[in-house]
C-alpha positions as CSV (number, residue, x, y, z in Angstrom):
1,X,46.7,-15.2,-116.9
2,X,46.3,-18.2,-118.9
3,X,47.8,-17.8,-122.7
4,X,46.7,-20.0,-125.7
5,X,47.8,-20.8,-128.8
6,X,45.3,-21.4,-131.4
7,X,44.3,-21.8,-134.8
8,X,41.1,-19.4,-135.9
9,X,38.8,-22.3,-136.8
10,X,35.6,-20.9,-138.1
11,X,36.6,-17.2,-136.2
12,X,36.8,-13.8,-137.7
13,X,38.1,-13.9,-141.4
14,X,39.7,-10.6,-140.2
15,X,42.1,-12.9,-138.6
16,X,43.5,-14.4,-141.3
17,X,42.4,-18.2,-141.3
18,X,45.4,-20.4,-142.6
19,X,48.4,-18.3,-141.8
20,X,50.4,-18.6,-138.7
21,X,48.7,-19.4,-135.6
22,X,47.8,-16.9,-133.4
23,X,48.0,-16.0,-129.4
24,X,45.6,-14.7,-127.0
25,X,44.5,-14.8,-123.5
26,X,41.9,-16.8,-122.1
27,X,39.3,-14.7,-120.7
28,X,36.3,-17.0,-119.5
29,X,34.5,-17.5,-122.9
30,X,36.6,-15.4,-125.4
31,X,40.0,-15.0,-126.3
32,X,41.7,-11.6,-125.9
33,X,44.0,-11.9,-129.5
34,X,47.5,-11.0,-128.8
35,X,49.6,-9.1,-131.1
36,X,52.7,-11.5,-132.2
37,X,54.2,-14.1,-129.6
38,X,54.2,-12.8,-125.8
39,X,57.5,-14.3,-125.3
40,X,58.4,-12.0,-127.9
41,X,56.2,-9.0,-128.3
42,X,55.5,-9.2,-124.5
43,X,52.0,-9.0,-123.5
44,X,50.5,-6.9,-126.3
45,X,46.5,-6.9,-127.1
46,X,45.1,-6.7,-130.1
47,X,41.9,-5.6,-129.1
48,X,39.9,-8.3,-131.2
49,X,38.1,-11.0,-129.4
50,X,37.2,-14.4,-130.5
51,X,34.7,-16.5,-128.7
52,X,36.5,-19.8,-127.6
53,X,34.4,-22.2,-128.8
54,X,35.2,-21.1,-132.4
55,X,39.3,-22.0,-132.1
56,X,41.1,-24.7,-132.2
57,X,44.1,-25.0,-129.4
58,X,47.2,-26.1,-130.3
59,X,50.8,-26.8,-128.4
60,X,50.5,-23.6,-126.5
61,X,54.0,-22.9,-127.2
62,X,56.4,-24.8,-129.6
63,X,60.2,-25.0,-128.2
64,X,62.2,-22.7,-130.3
65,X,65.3,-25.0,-129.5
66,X,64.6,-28.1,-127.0
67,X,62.4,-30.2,-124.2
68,X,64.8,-30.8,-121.5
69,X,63.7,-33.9,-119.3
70,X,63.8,-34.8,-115.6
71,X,63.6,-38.4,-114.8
72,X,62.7,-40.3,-112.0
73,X,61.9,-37.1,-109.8
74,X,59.2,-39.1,-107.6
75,X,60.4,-41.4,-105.4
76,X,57.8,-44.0,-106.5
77,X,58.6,-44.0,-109.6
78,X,61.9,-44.7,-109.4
79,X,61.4,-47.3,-107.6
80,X,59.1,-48.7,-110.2
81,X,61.7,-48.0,-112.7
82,X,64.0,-50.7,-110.7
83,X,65.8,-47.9,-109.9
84,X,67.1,-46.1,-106.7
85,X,66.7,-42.3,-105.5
86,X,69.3,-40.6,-108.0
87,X,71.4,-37.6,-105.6
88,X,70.7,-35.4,-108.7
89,X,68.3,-34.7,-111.4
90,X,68.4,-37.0,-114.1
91,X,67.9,-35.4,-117.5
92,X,67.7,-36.1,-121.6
93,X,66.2,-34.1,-124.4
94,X,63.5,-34.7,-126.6
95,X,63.1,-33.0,-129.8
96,X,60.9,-30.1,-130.4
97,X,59.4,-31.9,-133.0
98,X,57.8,-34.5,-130.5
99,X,55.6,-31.5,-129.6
100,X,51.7,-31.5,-130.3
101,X,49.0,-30.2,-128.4
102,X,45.4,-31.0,-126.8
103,X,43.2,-33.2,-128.6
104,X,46.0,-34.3,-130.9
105,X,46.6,-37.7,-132.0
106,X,49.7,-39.7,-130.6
107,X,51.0,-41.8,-133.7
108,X,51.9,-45.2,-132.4
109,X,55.7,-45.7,-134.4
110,X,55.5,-49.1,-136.4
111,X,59.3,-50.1,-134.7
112,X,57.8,-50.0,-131.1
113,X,54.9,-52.6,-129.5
114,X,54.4,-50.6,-126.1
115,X,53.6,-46.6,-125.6
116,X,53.7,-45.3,-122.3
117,X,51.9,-42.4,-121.1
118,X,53.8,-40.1,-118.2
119,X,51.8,-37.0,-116.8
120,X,54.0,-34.0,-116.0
121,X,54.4,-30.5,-114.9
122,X,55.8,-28.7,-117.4
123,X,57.8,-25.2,-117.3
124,X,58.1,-22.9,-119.9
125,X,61.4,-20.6,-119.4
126,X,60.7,-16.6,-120.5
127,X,64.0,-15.6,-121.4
128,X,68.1,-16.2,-122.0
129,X,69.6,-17.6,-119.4
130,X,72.5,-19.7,-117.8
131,X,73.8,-20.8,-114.2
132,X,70.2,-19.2,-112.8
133,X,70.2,-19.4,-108.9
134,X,67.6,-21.4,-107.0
135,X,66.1,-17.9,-105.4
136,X,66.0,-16.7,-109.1
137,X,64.2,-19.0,-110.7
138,X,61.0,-17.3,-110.8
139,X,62.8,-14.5,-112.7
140,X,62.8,-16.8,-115.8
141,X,59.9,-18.6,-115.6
142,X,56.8,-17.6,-118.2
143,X,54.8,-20.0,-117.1
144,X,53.4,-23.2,-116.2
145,X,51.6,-25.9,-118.8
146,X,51.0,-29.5,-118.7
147,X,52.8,-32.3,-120.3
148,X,52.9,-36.2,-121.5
149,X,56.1,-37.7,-121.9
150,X,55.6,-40.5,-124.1
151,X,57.8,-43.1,-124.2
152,X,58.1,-46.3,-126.6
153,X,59.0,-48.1,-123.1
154,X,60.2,-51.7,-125.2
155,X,62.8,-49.6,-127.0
156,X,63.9,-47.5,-124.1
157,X,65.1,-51.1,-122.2
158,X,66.2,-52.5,-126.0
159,X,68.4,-49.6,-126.4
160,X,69.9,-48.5,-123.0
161,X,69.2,-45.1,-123.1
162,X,66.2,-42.9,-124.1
163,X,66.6,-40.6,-127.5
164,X,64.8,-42.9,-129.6
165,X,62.3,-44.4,-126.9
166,X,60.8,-40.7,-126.3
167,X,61.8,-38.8,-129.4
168,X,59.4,-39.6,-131.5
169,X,56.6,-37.2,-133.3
170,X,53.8,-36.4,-131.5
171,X,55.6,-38.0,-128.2
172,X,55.6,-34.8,-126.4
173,X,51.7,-33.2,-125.8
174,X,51.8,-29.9,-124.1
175,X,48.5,-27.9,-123.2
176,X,46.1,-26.8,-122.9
177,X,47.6,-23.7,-121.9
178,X,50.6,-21.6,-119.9
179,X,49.7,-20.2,-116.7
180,X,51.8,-17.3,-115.8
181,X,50.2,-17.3,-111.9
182,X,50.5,-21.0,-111.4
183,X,52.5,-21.6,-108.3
184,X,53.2,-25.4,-107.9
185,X,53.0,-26.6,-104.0
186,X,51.2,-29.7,-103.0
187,X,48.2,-29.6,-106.1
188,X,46.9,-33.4,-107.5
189,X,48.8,-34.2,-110.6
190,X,46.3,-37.0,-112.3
191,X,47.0,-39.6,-115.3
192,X,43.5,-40.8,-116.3
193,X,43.8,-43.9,-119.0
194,X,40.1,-44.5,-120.5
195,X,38.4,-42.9,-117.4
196,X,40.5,-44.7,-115.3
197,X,42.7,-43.0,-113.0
198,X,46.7,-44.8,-113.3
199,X,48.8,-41.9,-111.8
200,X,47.7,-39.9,-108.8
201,X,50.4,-37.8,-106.4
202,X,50.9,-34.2,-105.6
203,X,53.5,-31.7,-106.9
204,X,54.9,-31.8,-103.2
205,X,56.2,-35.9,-104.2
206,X,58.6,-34.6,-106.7
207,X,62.8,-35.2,-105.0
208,X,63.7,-31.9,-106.7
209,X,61.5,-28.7,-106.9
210,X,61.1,-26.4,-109.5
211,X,64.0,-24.2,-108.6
212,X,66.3,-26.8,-108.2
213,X,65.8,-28.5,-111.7
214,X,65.9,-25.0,-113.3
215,X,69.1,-24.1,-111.6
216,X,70.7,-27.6,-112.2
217,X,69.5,-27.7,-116.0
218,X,70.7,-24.2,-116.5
219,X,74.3,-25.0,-115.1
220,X,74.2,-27.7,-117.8
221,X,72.9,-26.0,-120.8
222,X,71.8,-22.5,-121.8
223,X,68.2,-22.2,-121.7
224,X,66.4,-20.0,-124.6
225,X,63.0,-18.6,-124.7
226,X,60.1,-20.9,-125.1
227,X,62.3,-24.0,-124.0
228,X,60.4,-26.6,-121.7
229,X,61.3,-28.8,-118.9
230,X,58.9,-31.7,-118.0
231,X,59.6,-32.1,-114.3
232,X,58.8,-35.4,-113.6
233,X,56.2,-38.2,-113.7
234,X,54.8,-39.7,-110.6
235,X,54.2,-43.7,-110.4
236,X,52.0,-45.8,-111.9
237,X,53.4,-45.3,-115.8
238,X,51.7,-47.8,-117.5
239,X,50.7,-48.9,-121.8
240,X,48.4,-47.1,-123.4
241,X,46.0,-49.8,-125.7
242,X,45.3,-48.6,-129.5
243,X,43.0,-45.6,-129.6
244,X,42.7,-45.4,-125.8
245,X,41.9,-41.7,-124.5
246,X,44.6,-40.2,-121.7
247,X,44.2,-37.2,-119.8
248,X,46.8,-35.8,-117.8
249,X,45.2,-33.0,-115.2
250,X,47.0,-30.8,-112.6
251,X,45.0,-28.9,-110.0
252,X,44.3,-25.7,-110.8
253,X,46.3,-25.8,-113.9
254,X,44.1,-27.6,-116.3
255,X,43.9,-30.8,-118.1
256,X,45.6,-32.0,-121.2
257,X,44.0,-34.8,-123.6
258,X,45.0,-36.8,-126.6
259,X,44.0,-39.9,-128.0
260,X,46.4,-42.6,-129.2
261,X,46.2,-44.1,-132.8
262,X,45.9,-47.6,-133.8
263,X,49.7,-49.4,-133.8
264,X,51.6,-48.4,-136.7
């Protein structure tokens, strides 16, 4: 089941254009409109349909409370990094108001003179929960979506650590979409810079899997409902040039892109 979040467009005035967005589920060409948000309300129907090509899609969920990080989870690019294997998972925050979603601009900040693009799985966590098991995981796992974790990669060296580098607005894309039947194994994870492919591994590359991040995370830090962890980003980070196009794609999962604005 694949659940968006979306913005009416030109839909059904019935649907109140202009208020808060709405939730549905993708089905082929139309949107089944969900009653209220399904980590809330659960999986409730409406039973109004909107035809998909008349919404806009936005994040398709914004983090009630944080984006918890993993870095350097692939071997290559830790490597790139300068860096060596870490024995753990390495992990930072960025703020939910980094979050934007497909086809949404990435503001280049004025105070930085390189943006990086990192393609990522990303995890969306269901419920409350704390000190979750690795054979539990699952239990509190909505869904899968896909991410970009931007970083301002001059003022990440400048500054020693990353708050500022990757805490910018718009420095967190998530879409198009959560998949609540993805299974991650060995699928193609794909950064594509102006047509150009710059990141390709498979999910299978990351050091630690799904369960293990969400059990090391969760002995760290409570995790809420609708809170995301980007799991990684292969090798082969690279700038993106003013008002270049990136697309970050995940087999079987979807793609995700956003254009980045001229330098501010």
């Amino acid at each position: 089941m694949r659940i968006v979040r979306f913005s009416p467009a030109a839909a059904d005035p019935s649907l109140e254009l202009g208020k808060d967005p709405l939730f549905g589920v993708l089905q082929e060409e139309t949107i089944a409109v969900l009653n209220g948000d399904p980590l809330y309300a659960g999986i409730t129907p409406s039973g109004k349909l909107v035809p998909f090509s008349q919404v806009r899609l936005l994040a398709p969920v914004l983090p009630r409370s944080k984006v918890v990080c993993v870095g350097k989870n692939y071997a290559d690019h830790a490597k790139e990094m300068g860096g060596v294997v870490p024995d753990e998972p390495v992990i930072f925050l960025k703020p939910n108001t980094s979050v934007i979603g497909p086809d949404d601009t990435i503001a280049w900040p004025a105070m930085s003179n390189r943006v990086d693009f990192e393609g990522e799985l990303a995890i969306v966590i269901s419920r409350i929960c704390k000190d979750v098991p690795k054979e539990r995981a699952n239990d509190v796992i909505f869904g899968y979506t896909l991410g970009n974790d931007v970083t301002a990669r001059d003022l990440q060296s400048k500054d020693g650590q990353w708050t500022r580098a990757k805490g910018f607005d718009t420095f967190c894309p998530l879409g198009p979409w959560i998949d609540t039947e993805f299974v991650p194994t060995g699928q193609r994870i794909t950064s594509t810079l102006n047509g150009i492919i710059q990141q390709d591994a498979h999910l299978s590359d990351m050091i630690f899997d799904v369960p293990t991040i969400i059990n090391f995370v969760s002995q760290v830090m409570t995790l809420l409902p609708g809170d995301v962890i980007l799991t990684g980003t292969p090798a082969g980070i690279g700038p993106m040039p003013e008002k270049s196009v990136i697309t970050i794609a995940i087999e079987g999962l979807g793609e995700l892109t956003n254009k980045l604005s001229n330098h501010g």
